[in-house]
C-alpha positions, -999 to +999 in steps of 0.1 A: -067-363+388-070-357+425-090-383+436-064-398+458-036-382+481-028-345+475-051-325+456-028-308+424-021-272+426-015-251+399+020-258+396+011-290+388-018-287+361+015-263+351+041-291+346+020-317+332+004-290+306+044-282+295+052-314+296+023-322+274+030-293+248+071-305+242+054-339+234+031-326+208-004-337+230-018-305+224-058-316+228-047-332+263-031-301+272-063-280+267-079-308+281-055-305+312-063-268+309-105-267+309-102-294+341-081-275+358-102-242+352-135-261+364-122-273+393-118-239+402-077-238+404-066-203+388-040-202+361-017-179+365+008-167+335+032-197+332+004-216+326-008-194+295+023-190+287+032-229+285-003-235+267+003-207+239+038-216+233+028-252+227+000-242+204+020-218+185+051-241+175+015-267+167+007-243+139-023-234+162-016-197+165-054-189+163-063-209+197-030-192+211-046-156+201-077-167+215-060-175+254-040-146+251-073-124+253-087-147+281-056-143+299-056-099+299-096-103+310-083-119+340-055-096+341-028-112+338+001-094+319+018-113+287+055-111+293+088-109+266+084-151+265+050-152+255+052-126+231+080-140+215+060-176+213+028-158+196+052-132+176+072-167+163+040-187+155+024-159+138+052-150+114+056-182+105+022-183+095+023-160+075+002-136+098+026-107+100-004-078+109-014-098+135+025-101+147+035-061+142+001-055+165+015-073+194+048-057+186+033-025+191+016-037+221+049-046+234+065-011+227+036+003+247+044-011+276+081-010+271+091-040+262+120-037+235+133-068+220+159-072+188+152-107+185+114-100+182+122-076+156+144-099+136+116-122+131+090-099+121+119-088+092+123-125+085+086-129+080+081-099+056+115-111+036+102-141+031+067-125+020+091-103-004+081-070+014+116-059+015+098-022+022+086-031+055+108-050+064+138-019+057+111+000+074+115-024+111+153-019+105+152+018+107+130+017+134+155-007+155+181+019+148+161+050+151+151+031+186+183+024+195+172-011+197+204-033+192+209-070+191+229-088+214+254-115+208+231-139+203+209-124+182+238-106+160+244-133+134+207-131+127+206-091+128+236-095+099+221-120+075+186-100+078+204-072+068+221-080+036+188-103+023+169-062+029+193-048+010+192-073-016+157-071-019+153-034-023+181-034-053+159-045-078+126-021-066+144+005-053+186+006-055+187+039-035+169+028-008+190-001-007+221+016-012+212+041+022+208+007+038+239-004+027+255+026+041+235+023+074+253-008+082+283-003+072+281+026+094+270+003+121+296-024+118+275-051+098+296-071+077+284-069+044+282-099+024+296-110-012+265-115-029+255-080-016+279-063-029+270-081-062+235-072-063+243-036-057+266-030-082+247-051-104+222-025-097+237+007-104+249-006-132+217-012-152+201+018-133+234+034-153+247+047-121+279+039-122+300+061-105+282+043-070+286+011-089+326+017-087+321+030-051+309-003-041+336-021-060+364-001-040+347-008-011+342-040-014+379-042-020+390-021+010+365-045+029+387-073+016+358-087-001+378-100-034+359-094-066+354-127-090+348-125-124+312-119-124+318-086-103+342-072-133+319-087-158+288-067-142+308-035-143+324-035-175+293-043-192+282-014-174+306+009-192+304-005-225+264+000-223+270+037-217+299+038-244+325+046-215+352+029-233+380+045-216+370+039-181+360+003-194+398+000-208+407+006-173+387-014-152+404-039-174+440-029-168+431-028-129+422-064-135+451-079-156+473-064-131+453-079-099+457-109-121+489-108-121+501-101-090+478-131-075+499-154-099+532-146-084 
């Protein structure tokens, strides 16, 4: 490149190293990258930036880590995009240390970001560390870190698959959660409610367990059979027949009413 006409600048090592990452070339792109570096043209961070990004959505996340600490030695600063292209790459492989450091290198320079968070939560649900991942929830609301439109349909799916998690290993944890969003507007989701009462029931909690159920009503979230089913087993366990006999009136009457 260069040996006729115009000799490329940066911008243009720039363009044809993006162009080269959405096309998959990603050995030409470092290729692109080295030549450009020998012949003495800087990068600066779009560059980086383009390179990791490419690398990252490769499943090359190691070679992306490895540019990102080239890139502060000649001190150049990582921004929210390239951040969120190493934060991405890493949680989806797997690599969720590696991701909550650069969070936290983030925070330390101020950068606050619900998306970011949402997919470090996504990475440790999927892991099945429904802890740490309730843990990054608390700290987006103890941070006052809150998602925007875009983000938000994410932020309430996240939410209930925490929740669901934790009702197996730990119900009250899960039930604060629960509480937490409805608090915060979240819309909380029919299997949710399910797996919570389903919780309290064979924890033998089940004066929450009938909480839930009214809320769920009030929420107009309409309980199906295997909602009433969960409960009432609930009671007979325990030998509450009486409140059993109700929740059973309650429903023949519910019944009823729908059939008219």
């Amino acid at each position: 490149m260069g040996t006729k006409g115009c000799l490329p600048s940066v911008v243009t090592y720039t363009s044809l190293i993006h162009g080269l990452c959405l096309s998959n070339d990603l050995d030409e792109a470092i290729g692109l990258f080295e030549e450009m570096k020998e012949k003495g043209i800087v990068a600066n961070l779009y560059t980086y930036s383009s390179l990791m990004d490419g690398l990252c959505k490769g499943g090359r996340c190691s070679q992306a880590m490895e540019l990102l600490e080239i890139m502060t030695t000649e001190h150049l600063q990582p921004n929210t995009v390239t951040y969120s292209s190493l934060i991405n790459g890493l949680c989806k492989e797997q690599r969720l240390s590696e991701a909550v450091e650069l969070l936290d290198r983030m925070k330390l320079r101020g950068f606050k970001h619900a998306g970011l968070y949402g997919k470090i939560i996504t990475g440790f649900c999927v892991a099945q560390k429904f802890q740490e991942a309730a843990n990054f929830l608390d700290e987006m609301v103890f941070g006052r870190i809150s998602p925007n439109r875009l983000t938000w349909g994410l932020h309430v799916r996240i939410n209930n698959t925490v929740v669901r998690g934790l009702c197996e290993t730990d119900p009250n944890r899960s039930f604060q959660l629960y509480l937490s969003m409805r608090t915060r507007g979240i819309s909380v989701e029919a299997e949710t409610f399910d797996f919570l009462i389903d919780s309290f029931c064979k924890k033998g909690d089940l004066h929450k367990a009938a909480r839930i159920v009214e809320e769920m009503v009030l929420d107009g979230c309409i309980p199906n059979e295997t909602t009433w089913s969960t409960v009432l087993r609930g009671f007979w366990d325990r030998k509450k027949v009486r409140e059993a006999a109700e929740l059973i009136q309650v429903e023949l009457v519910k019944k009823s009413i729908e059939s008219h």
